[in-house]
C-alpha positions as CSV (number, residue, x, y, z in Angstrom):
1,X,0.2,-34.4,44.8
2,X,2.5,-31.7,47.1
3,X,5.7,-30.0,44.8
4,X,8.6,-30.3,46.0
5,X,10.7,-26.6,46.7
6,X,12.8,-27.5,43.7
7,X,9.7,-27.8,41.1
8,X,8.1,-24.6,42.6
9,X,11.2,-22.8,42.2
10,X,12.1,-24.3,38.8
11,X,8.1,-23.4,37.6
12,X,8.4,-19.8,38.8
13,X,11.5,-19.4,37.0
14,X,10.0,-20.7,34.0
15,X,7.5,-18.4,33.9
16,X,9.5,-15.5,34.7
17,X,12.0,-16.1,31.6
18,X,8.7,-17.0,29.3
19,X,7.5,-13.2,30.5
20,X,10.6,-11.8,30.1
21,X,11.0,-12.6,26.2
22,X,7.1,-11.8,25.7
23,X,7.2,-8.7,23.7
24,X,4.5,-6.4,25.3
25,X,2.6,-5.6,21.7
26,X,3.1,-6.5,18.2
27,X,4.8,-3.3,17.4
28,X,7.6,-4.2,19.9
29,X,8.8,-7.4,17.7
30,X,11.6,-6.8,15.9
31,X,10.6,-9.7,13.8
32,X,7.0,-8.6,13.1
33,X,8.3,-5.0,12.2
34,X,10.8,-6.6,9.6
35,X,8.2,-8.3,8.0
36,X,5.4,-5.5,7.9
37,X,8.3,-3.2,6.5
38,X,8.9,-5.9,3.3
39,X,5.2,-6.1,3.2
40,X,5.1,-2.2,2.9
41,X,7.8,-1.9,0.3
42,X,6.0,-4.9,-2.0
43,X,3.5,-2.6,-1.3
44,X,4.9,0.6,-2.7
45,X,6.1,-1.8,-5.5
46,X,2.6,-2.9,-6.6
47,X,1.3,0.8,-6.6
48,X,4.3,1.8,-9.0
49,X,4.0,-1.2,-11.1
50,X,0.2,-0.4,-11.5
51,X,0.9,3.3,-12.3
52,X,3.2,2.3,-15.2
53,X,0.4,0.0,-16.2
54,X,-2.0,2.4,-16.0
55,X,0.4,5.3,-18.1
56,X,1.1,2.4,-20.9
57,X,-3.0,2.0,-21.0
58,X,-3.3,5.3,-21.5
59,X,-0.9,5.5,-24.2
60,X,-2.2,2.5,-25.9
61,X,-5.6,3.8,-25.7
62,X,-4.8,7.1,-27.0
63,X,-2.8,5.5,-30.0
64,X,-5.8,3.3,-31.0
65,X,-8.2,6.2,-30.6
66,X,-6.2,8.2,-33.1
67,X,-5.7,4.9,-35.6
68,X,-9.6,3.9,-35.2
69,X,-8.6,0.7,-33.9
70,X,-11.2,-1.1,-31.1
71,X,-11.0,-0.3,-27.8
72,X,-12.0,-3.4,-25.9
73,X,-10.5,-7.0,-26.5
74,X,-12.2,-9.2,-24.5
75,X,-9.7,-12.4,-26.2
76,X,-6.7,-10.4,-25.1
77,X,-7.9,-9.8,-21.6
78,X,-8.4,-14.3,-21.7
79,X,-5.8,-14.6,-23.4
80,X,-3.5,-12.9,-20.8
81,X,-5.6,-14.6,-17.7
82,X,-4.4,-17.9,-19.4
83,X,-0.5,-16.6,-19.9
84,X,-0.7,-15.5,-16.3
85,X,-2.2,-18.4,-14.5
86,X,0.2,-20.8,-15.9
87,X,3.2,-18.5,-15.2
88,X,2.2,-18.3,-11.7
89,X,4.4,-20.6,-9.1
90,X,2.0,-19.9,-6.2
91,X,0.9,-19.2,-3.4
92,X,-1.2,-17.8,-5.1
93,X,-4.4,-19.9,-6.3
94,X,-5.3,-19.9,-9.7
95,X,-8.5,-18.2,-8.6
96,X,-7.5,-15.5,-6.6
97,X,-5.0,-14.4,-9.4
98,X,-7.7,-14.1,-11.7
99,X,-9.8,-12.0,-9.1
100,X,-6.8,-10.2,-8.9
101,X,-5.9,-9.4,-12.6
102,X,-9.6,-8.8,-13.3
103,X,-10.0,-6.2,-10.6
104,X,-6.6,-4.5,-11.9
105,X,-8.3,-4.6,-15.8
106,X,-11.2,-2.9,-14.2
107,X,-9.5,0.0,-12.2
108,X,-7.1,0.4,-15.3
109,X,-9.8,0.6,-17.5
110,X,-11.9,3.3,-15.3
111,X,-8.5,5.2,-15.0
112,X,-7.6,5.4,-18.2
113,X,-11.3,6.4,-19.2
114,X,-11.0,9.2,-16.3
115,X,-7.3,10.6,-18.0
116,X,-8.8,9.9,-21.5
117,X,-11.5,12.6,-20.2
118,X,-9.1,14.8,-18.6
């Protein structure tokens, strides 16, 4: 099958225009930039949010200390998986927000341990 002039011409300039909106990397799109910047803030967010956790732990754990009251409440730490997984509207599985909240327990516990022994 031989193209005509017209469908060469109208193929070439088809794939000059297609070249001339690729963006050369992913750091040139405005659009992916945008969205890593949210990302980054939610970021920053998360970090805070897990500080002021982690200074209410603290607290808490030093007030039980002083008022001989048990540490570790392993029907609190359900109890709260349970409140959060029906609270949560998704994306986010069921599964992955208990993987999630777990790992945060953990790293909250081992940080407040750490400032406990500071």
């Amino acid at each position: 099958m031989c193209l005509g002039g017209s469908a060469v011409r109208h193929t070439y300039l088809t794939l000059q225009r297609r070249k001339a909106n690729r963006v050369s990397t992913p750091n040139d799109d405005p659009v992916v930039k945008q969205l890593r910047d949210e990302i980054s803030d939610n970021d920053l967010k998360i970090i805070d949010l897990i500080n002021k956790r982690l200074t209410l732990v603290d607290k808490l754990w030093r007030y039980k200390a002083e008022h001989g009251i048990e540490m570790y409440n392993p029907e609190r730490e359900e109890w709260m998986v349970t409140f959060l997984t029906r609270a949560n509207k998704g994306p986010l599985s069921q599964e992955a927000l208990t993987q999630v909240y777990k790992a945060i327990v953990e790293t909250t516990k081992d940080e407040a341990a750490r400032l406990g022994r500071s």
